[in-house]
C-alpha positions as CSV (number, residue, x, y, z in Angstrom):
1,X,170.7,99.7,95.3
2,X,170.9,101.0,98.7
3,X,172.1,98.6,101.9
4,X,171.2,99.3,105.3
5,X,173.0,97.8,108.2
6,X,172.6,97.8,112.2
7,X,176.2,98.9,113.3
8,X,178.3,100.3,116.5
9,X,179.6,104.1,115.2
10,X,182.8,103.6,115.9
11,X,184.0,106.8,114.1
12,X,183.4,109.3,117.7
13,X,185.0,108.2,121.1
14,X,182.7,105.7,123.2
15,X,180.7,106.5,126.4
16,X,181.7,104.6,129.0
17,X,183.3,102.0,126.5
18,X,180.0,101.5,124.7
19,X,179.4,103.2,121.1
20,X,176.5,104.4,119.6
21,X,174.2,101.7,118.3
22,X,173.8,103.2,114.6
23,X,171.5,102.2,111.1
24,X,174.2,102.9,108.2
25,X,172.4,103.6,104.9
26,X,174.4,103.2,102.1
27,X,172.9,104.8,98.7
28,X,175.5,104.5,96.0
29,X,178.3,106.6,96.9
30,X,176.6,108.4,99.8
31,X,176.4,106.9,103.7
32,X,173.8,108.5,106.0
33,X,174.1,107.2,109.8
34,X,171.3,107.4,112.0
35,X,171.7,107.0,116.1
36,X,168.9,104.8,117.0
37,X,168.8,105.8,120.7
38,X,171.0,102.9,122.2
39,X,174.4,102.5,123.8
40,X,176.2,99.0,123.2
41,X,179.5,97.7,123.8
42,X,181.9,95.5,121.4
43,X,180.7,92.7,123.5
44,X,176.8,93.1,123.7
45,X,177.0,94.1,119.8
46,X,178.4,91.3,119.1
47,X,176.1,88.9,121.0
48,X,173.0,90.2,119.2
49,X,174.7,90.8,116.2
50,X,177.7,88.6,115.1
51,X,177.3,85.8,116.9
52,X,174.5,82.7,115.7
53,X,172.2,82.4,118.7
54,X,168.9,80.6,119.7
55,X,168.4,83.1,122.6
56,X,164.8,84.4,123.2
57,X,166.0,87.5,124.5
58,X,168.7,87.8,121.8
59,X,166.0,87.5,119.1
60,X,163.6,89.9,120.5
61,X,167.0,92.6,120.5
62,X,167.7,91.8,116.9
63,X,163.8,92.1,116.1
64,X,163.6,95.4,117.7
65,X,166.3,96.9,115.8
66,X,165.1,94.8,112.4
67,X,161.8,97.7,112.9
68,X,164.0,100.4,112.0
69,X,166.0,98.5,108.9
70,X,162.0,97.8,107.9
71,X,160.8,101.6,108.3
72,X,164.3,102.7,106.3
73,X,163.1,99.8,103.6
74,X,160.1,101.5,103.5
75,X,160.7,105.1,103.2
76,X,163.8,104.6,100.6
77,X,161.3,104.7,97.5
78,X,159.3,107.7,98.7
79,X,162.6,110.2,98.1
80,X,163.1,109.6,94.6
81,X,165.6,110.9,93.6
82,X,167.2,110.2,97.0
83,X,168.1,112.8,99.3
84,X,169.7,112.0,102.6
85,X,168.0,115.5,104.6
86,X,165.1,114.7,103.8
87,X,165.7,110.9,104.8
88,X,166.8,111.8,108.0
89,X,163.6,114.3,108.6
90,X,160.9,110.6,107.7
91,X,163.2,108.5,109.0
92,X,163.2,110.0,112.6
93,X,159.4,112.3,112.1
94,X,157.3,109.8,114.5
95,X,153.7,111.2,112.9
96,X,155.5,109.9,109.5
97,X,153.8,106.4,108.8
98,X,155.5,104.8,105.7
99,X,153.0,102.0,105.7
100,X,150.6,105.0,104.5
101,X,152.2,106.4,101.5
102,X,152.2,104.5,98.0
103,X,153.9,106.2,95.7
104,X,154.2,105.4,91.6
105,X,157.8,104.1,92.3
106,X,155.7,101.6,94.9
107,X,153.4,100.7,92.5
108,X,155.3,99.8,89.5
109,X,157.7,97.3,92.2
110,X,154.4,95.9,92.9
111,X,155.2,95.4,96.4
112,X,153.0,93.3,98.6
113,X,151.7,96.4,100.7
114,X,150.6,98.1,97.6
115,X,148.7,95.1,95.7
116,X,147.0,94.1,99.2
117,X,145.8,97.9,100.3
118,X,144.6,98.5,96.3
119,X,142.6,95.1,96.3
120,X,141.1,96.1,99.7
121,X,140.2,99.7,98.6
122,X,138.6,98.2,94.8
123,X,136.9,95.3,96.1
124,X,135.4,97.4,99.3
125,X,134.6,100.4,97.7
126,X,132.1,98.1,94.9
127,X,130.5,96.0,97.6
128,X,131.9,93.2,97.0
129,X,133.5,92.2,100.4
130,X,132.3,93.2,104.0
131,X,134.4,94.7,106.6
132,X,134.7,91.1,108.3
133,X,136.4,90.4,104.9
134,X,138.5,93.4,105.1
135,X,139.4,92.4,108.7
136,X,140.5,88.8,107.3
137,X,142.9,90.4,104.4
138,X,144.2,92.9,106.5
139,X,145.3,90.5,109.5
140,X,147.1,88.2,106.5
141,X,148.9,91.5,104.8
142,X,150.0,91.6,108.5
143,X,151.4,88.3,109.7
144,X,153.3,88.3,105.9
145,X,154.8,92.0,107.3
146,X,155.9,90.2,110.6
147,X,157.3,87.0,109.3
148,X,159.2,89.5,106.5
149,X,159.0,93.1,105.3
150,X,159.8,94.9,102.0
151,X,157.8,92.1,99.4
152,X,157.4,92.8,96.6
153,X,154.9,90.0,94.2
154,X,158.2,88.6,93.0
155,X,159.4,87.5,96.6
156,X,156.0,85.0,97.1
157,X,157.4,81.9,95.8
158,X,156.4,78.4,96.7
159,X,159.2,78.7,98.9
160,X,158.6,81.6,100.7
161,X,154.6,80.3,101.2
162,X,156.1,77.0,103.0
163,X,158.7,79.0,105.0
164,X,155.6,81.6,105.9
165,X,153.7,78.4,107.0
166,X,156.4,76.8,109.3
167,X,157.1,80.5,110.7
168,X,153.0,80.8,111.5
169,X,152.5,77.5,112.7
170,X,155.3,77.8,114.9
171,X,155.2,81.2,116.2
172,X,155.1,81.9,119.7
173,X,151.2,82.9,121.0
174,X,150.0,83.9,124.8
175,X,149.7,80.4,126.4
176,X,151.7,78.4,124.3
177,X,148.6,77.9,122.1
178,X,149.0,77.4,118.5
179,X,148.0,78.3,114.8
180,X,146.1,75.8,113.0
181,X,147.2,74.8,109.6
182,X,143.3,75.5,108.8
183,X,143.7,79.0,109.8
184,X,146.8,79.3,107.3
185,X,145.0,78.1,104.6
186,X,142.5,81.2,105.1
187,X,145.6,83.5,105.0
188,X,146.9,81.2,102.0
189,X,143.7,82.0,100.0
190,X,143.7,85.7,100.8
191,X,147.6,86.0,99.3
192,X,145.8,84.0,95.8
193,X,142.8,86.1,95.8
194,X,145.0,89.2,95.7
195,X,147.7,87.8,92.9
196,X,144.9,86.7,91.1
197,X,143.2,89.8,91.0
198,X,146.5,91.7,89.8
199,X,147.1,89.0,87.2
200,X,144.3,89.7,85.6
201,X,144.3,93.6,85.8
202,X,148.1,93.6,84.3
203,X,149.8,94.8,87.6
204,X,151.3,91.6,88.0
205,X,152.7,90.6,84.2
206,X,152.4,87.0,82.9
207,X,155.7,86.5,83.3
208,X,155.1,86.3,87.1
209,X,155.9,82.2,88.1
210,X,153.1,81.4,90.0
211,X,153.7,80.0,93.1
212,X,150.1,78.0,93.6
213,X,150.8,75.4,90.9
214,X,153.7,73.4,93.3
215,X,152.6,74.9,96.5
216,X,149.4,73.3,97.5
217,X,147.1,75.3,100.2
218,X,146.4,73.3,102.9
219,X,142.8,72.2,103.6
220,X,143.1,70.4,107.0
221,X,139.8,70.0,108.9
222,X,140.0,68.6,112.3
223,X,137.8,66.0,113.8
224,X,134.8,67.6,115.1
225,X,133.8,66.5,118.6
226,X,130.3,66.9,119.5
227,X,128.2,66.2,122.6
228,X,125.7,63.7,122.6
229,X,121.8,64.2,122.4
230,X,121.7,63.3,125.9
231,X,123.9,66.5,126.8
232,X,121.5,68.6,124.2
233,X,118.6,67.3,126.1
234,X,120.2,68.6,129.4
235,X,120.7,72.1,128.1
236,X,117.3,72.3,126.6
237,X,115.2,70.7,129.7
238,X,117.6,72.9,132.4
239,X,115.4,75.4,134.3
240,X,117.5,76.2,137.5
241,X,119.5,79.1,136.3
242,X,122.2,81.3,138.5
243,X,120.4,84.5,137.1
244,X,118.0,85.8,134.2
245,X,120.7,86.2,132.3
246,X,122.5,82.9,132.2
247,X,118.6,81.6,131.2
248,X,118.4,84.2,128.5
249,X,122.0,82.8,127.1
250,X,120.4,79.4,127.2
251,X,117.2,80.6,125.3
252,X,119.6,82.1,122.6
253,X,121.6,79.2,122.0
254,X,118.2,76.9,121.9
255,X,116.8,79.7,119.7
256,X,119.9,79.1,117.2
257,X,120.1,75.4,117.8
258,X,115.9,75.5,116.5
259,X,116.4,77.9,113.6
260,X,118.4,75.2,111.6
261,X,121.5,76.2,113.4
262,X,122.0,79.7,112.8
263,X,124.8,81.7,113.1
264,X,124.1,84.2,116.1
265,X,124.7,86.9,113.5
266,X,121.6,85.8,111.7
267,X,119.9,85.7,114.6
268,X,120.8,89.5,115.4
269,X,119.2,90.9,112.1
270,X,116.1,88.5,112.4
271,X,113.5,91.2,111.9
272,X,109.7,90.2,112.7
273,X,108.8,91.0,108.8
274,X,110.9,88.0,108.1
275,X,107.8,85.8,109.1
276,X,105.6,84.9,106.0
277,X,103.0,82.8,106.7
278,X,104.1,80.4,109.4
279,X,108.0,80.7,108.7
280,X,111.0,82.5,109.1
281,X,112.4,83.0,105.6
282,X,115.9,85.1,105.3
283,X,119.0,85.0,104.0
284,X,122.4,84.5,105.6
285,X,124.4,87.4,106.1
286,X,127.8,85.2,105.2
287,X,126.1,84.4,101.5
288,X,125.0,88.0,101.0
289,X,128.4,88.8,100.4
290,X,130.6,85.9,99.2
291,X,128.1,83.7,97.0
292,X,127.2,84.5,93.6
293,X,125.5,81.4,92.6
294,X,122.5,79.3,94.2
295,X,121.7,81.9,96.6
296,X,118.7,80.8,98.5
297,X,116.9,81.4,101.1
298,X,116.5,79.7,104.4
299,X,112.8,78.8,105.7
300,X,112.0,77.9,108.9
301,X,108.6,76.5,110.1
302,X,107.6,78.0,113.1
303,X,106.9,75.0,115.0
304,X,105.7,75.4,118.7
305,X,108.8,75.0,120.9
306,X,110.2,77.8,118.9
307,X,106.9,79.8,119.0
308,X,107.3,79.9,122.7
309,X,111.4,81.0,122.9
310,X,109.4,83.5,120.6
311,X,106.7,84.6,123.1
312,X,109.7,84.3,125.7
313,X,112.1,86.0,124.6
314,X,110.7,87.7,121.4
315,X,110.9,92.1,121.6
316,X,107.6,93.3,120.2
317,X,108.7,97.2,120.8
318,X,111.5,96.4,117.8
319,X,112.0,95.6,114.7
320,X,114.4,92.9,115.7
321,X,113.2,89.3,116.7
322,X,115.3,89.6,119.8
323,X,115.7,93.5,120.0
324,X,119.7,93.6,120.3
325,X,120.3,96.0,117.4
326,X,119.4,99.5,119.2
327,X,119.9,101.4,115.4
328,X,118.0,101.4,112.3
329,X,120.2,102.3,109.6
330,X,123.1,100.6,111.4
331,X,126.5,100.4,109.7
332,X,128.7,97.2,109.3
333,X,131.3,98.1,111.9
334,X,128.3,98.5,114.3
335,X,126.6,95.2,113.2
336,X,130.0,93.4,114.0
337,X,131.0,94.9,117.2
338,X,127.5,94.1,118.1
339,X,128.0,90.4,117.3
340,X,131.6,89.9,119.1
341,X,130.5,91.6,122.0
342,X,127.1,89.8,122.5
343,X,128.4,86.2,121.9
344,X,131.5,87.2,124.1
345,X,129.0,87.8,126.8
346,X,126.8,84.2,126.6
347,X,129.8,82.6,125.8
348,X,130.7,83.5,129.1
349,X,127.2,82.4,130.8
350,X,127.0,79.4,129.0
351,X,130.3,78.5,129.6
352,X,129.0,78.3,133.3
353,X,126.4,77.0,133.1
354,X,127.9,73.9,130.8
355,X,130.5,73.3,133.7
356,X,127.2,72.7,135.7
357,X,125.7,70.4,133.8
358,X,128.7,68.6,133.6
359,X,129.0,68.7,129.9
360,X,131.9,66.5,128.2
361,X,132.5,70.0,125.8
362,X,132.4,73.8,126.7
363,X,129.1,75.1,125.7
364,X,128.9,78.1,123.9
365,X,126.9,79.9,120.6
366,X,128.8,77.8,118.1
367,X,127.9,74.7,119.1
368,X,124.3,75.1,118.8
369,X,124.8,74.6,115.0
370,X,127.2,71.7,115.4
371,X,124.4,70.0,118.0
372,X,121.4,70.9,115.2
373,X,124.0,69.2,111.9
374,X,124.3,65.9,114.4
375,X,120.6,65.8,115.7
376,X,119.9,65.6,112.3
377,X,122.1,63.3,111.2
378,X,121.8,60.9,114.8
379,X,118.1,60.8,113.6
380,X,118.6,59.8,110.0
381,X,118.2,63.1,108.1
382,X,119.5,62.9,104.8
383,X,122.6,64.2,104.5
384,X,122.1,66.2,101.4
385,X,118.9,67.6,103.6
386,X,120.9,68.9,106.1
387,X,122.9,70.5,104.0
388,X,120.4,72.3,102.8
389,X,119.0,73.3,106.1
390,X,122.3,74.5,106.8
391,X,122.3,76.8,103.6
392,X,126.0,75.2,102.7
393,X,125.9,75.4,98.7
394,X,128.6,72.5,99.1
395,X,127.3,69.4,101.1
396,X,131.2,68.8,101.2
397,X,131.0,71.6,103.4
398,X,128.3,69.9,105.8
399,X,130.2,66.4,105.7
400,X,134.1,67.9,106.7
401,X,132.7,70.6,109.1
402,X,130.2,69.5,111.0
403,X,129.6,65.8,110.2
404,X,131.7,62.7,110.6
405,X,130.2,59.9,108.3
406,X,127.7,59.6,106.0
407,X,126.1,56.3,107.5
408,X,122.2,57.2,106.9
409,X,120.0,57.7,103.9
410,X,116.6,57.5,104.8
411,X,114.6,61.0,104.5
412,X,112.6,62.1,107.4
413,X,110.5,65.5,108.5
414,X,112.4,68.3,108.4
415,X,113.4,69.5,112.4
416,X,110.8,66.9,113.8
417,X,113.6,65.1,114.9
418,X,115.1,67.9,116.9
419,X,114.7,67.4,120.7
């Protein structure tokens, strides 16, 4: 098994009493060295590299030099048998992306990289995940490549899972903000989803201990602070506006907050053939891809505060309720850099215009479905009502996200209640 190793070459006179900061790969009986581009002395290599130390700047050296141990880790089982030319020409050949090549030698180690990027590609190229999906998996096979490299299936344990959740709770982000341990959980069930799927193919044998029966995946939901139907009432009665365009922000989020709570992303596809009779009736672009049973519709009466946001802000010259998809046969990536970059900019406007009204919250899109969940549930609404208003297939869902207790059961109109 080869061993790699950051070392000072000592073996050629030193420049200025500082050597050659080196990687030393050690294949059996053969040792390549490879300069790394940096001049150290005894002292400063033994600072970053002997000593224990809880230095920030000391840990970012070691990490910067840990890259090229990785991308050796990596390229080792691409030159099979090994040859220590052609080792030299990936290791230092910039266009050379190790992350790239999966060879049979890869494949049979099952390393993390492999089963991740072979899910992706099978599960994408049938339909049956998005690219937002794709996004999600690919951002976890990326924190597990920062908080270690070189996995292989037999390296996730339930140890490793609850050192990778102290490492990403704890990590360092721009202004000391945090990760949730909701967030892990997501990245938790992408790292299942993909063992699972390799269990059952063969790729991981049965032999493999799995590491989900001790470790448990978290499932933390935080308490969900809402503002108050007197705040609601402010946003929807405001009519002094900086611009037309903070007003239009406002008539999207009241168009959301009136179409059962949309997500803005339903909101962009609306198309006007949706209407039958005298509802909206569609689907939810989350479900489409990640429900299999009780999908269902949502229906929408087109009552007549939302028939005038219609007449207000309704495009008649395109097949789009609100005209904000400019293609026809749009793709996927389009549809969801459309979405990020149109929330981004009323999130901005209503964030504004929020601070004006002097709301207790900052206002933005999402909280136009929180606001229509505790309407509903302020007025009375069955719970297991606005559940299905919401299109949740699990009222559990309703209660832990966007409700706090239960404390109603009588049945009323469906959205008279709304303000």
């Amino acid at each position: 098994m080869a061993t790699f190793k950051i070392i000072i070459d000592k073996r050629h006179k030193p420049e200025n009493e500082k050597y050659h900061v080196t990687l030393r790969v050690s294949n059996k009986q053969e040792v390549l060295y490879l300069r790394l581009g940096t001049l150290m002395s005894t002292k400063e290599y033994d600072k970053y590299f002997v000593k224990k130390s809880f230095n920030k700047e000391v840990d970012e050296i070691k990490m910067k030099f840990e890259k090229y141990v990785d991308r050796a880790k990596k390229i080792l089982p691409s030159i099979n048998p090994f040859d220590s030319s052609k080792f030299r020409d990936k290791f230092y050949d910039k266009n050379f992306d190790p992350d790239k090549i999966i060879t049979e030698e890869q494949k049979k180690r099952g390393t993390i990289n492999y089963l991740f990027q072979n899910y992706i590609k099978v599960k994408s190229e049938s339909m049956e995940i998005g690219l937002s999906s794709v996004n999600l998996i690919n951002g976890t096979l990326n924190n597990i490549k920062k908080f270690k490299s070189g996995l292989t299936y037999e390296d996730i344990t339930p140890e490793f899972l609850h050192a990778f959740e102290h490492w990403y709770i704890h990590k360092n982000l721009p202004d000391g903000k945090r990760n949730s341990l909701a967030s892990f959980g997501g990245l938790c069930r992408n790292i299942k989803a993909v063992i699972n799927y390799h269990r059952k193919k063969k790729i991981i044998p049965l032999t493999y201990e799995y590491p989900f029966n001790d470790y448990k995946i978290p499932n933390f939901v935080p308490p969900k602070r809402v503002i108050s139907n007197v705040e609601i009432q402010k946003i929807l009665d405001c009519e002094v506006f900086e611009n037309v365009m903070e007003e239009y922000a406002r008539d999207i989020w009241e168009m959301l907050y009136r179409l059962n709570g949309i997500n803005f992303i339903d909101l962009l596809k609306l198309r006007w053939d949706n209407i039958q009779g005298n509802s909206f009736v569609f689907y939810r672009h989350k479900t489409l891809k990640t429900r299999r049973n009780n999908i269902r519709p949502i229906q929408v009466v087109i009552n007549p505060k939302i028939q005038k946001l219609i007449d207000k802000i309704g495009d008649k010259d395109s097949p789009y309720v609100i005209g904000q998809i400019k293609q026809v046969n749009y793709t996927e990536q389009y549809l969801l850099e459309r979405n990020h970059k149109l929330k981004g900019r009323y999130n901005a406007r209503l964030k504004k215009l929020g601070k004006r009204l002097g709301l207790t919250l900052p206002l933005d899109i999402s909280m136009a479905r929180d606001s229509y969940a505790n309407t509903h549930k302020r007025a009375g609404t069955n719970p297991l009502k606005i559940s299905e208003n919401m299109n949740h297939s699990d009222p559990r869902t309703t209660t832990l996200h966007y409700l706090d207790n239960f404390e109603f059961d009588s049945d009323v109109d469906v959205n008279d209640v709304l303000l």
